[in-house]
C-alpha positions in Angstrom: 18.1 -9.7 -25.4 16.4 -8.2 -22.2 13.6 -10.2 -20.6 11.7 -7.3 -19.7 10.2 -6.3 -22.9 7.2 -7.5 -23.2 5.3 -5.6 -21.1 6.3 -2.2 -22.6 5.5 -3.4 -25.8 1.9 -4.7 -25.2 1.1 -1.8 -23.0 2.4 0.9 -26.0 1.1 -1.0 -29.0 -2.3 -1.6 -27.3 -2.5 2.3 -26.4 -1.6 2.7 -30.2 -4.3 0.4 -30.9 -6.9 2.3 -28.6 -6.0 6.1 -30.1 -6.8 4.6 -33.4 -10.2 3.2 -32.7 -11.2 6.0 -30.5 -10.3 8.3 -33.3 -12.2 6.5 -35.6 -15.7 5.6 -33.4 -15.9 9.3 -32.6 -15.5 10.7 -36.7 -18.5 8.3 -37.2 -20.5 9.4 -34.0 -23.2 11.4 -35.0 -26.0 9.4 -33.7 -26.5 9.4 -29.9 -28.9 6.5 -30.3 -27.5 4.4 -32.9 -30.7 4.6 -35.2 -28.5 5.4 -38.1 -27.3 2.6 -39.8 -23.4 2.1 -39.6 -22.8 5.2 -37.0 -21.4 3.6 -33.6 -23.1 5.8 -30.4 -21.3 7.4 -27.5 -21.8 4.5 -25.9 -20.7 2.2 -28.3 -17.5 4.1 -28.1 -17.5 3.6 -24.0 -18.3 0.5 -24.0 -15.6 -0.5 -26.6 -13.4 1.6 -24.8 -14.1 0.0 -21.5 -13.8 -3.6 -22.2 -10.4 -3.4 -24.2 -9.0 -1.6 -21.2 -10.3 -3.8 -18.3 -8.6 -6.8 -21.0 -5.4 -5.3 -21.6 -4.8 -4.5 -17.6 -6.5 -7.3 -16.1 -4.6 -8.2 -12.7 -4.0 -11.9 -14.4 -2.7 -10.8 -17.9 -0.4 -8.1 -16.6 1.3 -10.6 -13.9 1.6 -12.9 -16.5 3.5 -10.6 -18.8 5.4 -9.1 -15.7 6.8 -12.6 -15.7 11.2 -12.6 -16.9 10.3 -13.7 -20.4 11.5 -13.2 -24.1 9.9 -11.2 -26.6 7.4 -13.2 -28.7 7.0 -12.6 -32.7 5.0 -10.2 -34.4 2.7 -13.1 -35.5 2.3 -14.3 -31.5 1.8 -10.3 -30.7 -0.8 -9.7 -33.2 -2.4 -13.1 -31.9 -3.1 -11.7 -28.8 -4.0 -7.9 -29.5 -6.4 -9.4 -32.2 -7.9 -11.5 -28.7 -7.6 -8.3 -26.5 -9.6 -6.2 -29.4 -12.4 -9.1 -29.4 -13.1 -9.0 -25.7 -15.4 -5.9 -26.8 -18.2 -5.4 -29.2 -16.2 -4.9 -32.1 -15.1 -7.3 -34.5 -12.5 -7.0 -37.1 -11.3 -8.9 -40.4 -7.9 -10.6 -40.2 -7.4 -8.4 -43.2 -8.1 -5.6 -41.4 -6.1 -6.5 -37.9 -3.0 -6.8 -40.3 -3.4 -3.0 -41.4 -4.5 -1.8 -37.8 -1.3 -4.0 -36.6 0.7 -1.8 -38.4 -0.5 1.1 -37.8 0.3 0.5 -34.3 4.4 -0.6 -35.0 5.4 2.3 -37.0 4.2 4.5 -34.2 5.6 2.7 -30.9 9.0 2.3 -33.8 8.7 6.0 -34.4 8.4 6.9 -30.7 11.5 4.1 -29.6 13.4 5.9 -32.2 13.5 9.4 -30.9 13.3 8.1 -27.6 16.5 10.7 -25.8 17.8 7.7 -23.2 16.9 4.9 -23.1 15.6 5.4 -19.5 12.7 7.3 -21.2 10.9 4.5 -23.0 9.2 4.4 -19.5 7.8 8.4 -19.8 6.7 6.9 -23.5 4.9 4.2 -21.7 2.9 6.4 -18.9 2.1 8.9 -21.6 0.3 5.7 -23.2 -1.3 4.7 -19.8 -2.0 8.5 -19.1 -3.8 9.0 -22.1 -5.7 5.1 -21.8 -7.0 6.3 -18.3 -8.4 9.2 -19.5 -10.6 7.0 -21.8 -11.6 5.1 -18.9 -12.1 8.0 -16.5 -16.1 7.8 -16.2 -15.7 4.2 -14.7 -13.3 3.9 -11.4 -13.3 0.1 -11.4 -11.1 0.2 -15.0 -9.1 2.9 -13.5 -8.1 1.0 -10.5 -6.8 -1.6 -13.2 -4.7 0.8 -14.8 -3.1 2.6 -11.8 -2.5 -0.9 -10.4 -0.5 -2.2 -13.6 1.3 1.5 -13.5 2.4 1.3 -10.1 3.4 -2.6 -10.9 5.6 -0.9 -13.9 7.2 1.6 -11.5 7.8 -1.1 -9.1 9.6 -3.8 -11.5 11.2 -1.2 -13.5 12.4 1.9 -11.3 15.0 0.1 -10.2 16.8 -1.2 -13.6 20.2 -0.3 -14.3 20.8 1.8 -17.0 22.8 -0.9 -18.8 19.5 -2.9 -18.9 17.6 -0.2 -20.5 19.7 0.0 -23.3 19.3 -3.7 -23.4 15.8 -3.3 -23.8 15.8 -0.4 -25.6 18.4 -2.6 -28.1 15.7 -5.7 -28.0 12.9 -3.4 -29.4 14.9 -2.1 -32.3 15.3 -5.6 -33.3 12.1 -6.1 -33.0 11.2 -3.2 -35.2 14.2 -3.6 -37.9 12.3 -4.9 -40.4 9.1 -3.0 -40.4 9.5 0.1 -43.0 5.2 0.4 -43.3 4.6 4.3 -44.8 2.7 6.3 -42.6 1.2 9.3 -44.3 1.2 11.3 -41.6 5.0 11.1 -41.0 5.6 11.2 -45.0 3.7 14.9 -44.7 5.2 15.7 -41.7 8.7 14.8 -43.4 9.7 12.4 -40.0 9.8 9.4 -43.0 10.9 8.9 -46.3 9.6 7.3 -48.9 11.1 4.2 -48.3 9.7 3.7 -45.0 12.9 4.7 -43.1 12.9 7.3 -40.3 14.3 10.6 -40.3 16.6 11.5 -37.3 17.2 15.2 -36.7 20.1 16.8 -36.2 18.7 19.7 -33.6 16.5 19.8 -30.6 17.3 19.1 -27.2 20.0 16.7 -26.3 19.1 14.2 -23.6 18.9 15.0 -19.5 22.0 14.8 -17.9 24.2 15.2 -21.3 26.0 18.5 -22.4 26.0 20.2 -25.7 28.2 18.7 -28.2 30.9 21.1 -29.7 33.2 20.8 -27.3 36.6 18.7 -26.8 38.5 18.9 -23.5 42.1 17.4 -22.6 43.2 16.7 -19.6 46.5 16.0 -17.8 47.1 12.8 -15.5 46.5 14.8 -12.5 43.1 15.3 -13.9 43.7 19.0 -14.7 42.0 20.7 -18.1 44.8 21.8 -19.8 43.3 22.5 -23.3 39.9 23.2 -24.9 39.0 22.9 -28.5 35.5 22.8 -30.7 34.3 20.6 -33.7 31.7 20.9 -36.1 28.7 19.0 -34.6 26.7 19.3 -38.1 23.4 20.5 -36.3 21.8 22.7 -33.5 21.9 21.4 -30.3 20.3 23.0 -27.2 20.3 22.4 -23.4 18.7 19.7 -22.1 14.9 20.4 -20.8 13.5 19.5 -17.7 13.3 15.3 -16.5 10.2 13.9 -17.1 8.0 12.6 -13.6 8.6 8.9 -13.3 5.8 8.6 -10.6 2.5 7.6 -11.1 1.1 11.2 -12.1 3.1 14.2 -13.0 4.2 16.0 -16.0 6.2 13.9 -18.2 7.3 16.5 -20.4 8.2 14.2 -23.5 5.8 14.2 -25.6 6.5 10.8 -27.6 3.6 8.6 -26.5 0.8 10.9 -26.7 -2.4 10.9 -28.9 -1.6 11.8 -32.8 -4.9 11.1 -33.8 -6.3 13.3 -31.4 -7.2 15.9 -34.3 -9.3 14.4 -37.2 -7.1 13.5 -40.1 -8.4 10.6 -42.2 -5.2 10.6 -44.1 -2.7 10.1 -40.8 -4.6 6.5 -40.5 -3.4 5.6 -43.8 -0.7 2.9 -44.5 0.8 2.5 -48.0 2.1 0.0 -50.7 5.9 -1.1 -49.2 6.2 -3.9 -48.2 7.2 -4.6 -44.5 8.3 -7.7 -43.0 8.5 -11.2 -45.1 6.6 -14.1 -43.6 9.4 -16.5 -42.5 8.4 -19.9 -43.5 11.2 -21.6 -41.8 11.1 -24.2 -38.9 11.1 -22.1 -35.8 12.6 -24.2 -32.6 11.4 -22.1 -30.6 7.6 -22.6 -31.9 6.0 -25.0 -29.2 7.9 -23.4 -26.3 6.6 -19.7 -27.0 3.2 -20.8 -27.8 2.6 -22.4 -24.5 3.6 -19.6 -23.0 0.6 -17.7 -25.3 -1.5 -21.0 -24.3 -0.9 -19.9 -20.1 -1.3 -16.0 -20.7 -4.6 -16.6 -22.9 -5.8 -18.6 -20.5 -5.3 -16.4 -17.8 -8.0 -13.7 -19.7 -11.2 -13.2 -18.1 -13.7 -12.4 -20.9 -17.1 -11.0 -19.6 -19.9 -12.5 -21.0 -21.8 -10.0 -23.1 -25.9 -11.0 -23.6 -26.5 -12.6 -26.4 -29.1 -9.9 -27.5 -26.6 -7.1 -28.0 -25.5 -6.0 -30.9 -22.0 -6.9 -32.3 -19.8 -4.4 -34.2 -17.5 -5.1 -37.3 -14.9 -2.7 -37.8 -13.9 -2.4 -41.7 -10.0 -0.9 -42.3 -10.7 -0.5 -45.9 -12.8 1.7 -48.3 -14.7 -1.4 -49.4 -15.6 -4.7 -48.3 -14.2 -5.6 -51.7 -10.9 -4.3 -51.1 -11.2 -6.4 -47.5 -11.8 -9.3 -49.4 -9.3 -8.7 -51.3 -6.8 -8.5 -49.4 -8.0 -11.3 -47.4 -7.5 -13.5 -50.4 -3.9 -12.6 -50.8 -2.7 -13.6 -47.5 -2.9 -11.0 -44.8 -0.3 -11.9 -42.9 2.1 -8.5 -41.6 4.9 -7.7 -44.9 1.8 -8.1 -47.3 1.6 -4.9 -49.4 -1.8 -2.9 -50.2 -2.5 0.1 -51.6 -3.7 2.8 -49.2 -5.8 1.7 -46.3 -8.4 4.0 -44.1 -10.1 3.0 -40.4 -13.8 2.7 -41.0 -16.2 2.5 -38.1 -19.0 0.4 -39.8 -22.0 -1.6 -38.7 -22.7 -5.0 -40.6 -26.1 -6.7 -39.9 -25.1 -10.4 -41.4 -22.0 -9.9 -39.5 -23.1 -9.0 -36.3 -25.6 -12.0 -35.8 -22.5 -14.1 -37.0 -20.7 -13.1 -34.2 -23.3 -13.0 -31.8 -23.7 -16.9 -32.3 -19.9 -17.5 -32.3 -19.7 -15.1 -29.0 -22.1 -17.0 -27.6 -20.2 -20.3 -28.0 -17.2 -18.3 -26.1 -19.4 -17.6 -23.6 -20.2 -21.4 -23.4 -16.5 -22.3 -22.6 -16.0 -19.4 -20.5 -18.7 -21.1 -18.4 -16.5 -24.4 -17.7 -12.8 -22.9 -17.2 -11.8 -25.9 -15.7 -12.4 -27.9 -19.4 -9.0 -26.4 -20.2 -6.2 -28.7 -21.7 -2.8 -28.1 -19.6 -1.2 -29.2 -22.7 -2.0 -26.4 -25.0 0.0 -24.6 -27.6 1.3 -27.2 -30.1 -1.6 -26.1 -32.4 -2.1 -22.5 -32.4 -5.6 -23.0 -33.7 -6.9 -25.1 -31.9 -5.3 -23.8 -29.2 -8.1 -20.7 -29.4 -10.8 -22.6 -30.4 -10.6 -24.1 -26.7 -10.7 -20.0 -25.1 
């Protein structure tokens, strides 16, 4: 299992987790001043936009997660992210994190997937950060942060073997194996079937520095080609294209990694009623050792306090807060089944002065840093109830 995972896979699924809510706060933008009840602003958007960013590439987080470490589980992962989204405005339901969580695993699987070599899970990850700083592109100090964790990622991982990117390429399958979540988007677009499994095509370009299959050559022990025969190769394969730029701006040419949600398609944010991966109840050795390592890169997060007189935001991934209740109520943890789910920018009054008292009592602790327990992590609860 490669130790160099988990910065790839925070950096992707967060930049899933951005195109989503950006797709979403602009369908419901059509009030510039927010007077409309339940329409987020232009600014809401920015501001949203802007904090989850500054979060996800803070100096201290990313040179935490640079750090040789193992992958953590998809209940540790969507621990954090959940944090990461909550650093802004917006709120969401556990219910609803589960859904967005998804969301944002079937496309980084989808994308790891079709990935040519496995060198090019790093053009997947700088279309990510490409696409993140153009969100941020209105305020420099945010895209200093991301052009400093890019150049870090070019830095650590430029000059990795190509044996340890098919390491890491390996780590993230298994990662992914048991996540078979239907997408609509890829149903209609016939890139998944029904049973949550990829398609891989048989055609296309193969990857850089590979020839065209079809072709079987012998040769002697001097070396020399002394015969040349073809095989079926059961599709149609093409020339490689041009390689992708590796530096910090450039054309990447793949276009895995980019923004699908960039056109408005309600449908492509919907998930369906498969179940993905079982809860595993067991014992897990491992348990106190991986959360102290969430314990030291939580703690490491630098929340801004927000006044207390702004307004908070509850995101809703459902039709109804009935159906949120709902599926509250029957678990919500990631292999949970539901019908057909839909990203909803919404505004809740009750909510938002909820969370502007309990955002307040963050901003209390962030106040006092030094209050911090340096024996956190054997209680994941409790363990954020003291960030």
């Amino acid at each position: 299992m490669s130790v160099r995972t988990l910065p790839l896979v925070f950096i992707n699924l967060g930049g899933e987790m951005l195109y989503i809510l950006d797709q979403r706060l602009r369908a419901h933008n059509t009030s510039e001043d927010n007077s409309e009840k339940g329409v987020w602003s232009e600014n809401d958007r920015r501001i949203v936009m802007n904090d989850i960013v500054s979060t996800l590439f803070s100096k201290s987080f990313m040179d935490e997660l640079l750090k040789p470490q193992k992958l953590y589980s998809h209940r540790t992962m969507k621990t954090v992210l959940t944090r990461i989204a909550h650093t802004s405005i917006m709120r969401l339901n556990p219910a609803s994190m589960d859904r967005l969580y998804e969301l944002m695993v079937m496309a980084f699987k989808y994308q790891v997937f079709l990935c040519p070599r496995p060198k090019d899970l790093l053009l997947i990850t700088y279309n990510h950060m490409d696409t993140i700083r153009e969100f941020v592109k209105d305020t420099p100090a945010v895209v200093n942060h991301v052009d400093e964790t890019h150049r870090k990622i070019i830095e650590v991982y430029s000059s990795l073997p190509e044996g340890e990117f098919q390491l890491l390429r390996q780590t993230l399958l298994i990662f992914f194996q048991n996540m078979h979540v239907r997408v609509s988007t890829f149903i209609k677009n016939k890139i998944q079937n029904p049973n949550g499994r990829f398609v891989l095509t048989t055609s296309g370009p193969v990857p850089h520095g590979t020839d065209v299959p079809g072709l079987i050559r012998t040769f002697d022990n001097k070396g020399k080609e002394v015969r040349r025969s073809e095989f079926p190769t059961g599709g149609s394969y093409t020339s490689p294209v041009r390689e992708g730029s590796f530096e910090l701006h450039g054309q990447r040419v793949l276009r895995l990694g980019l923004n699908m949600y960039t056109v408005d398609h309600p449908e492509e944010t919907h998930t369906s009623k498969i179940p993905s991966v079982k809860a595993d109840d067991s014992p897990n050795l491992l348990a106190k050792e991986e959360l102290n390592l969430l314990a030291r890169l939580m703690g490491s997060m630098k929340v801004d306090s927000v006044p207390r007189v702004e307004t908070r935001f509850r995101i809703n991934l459902f039709n109804t807060d009935q159906e949120e209740e709902q599926a509250e109520a029957s678990g919500g943890a990631v292999g949970s089944s539901f019908d057909v789910i839909n990203i909803q920018a919404m505004q809740d009054e009750q909510a938002a002065t909820q969370l502007a008292q309990i955002a307040g009592q963050f901003e209390e602790h962030a106040e006092k840093p030094e209050t911090h327990s340096v024996n956190k992590g054997d209680d994941l609860l409790a363990m954020m109830d003291d960030l």
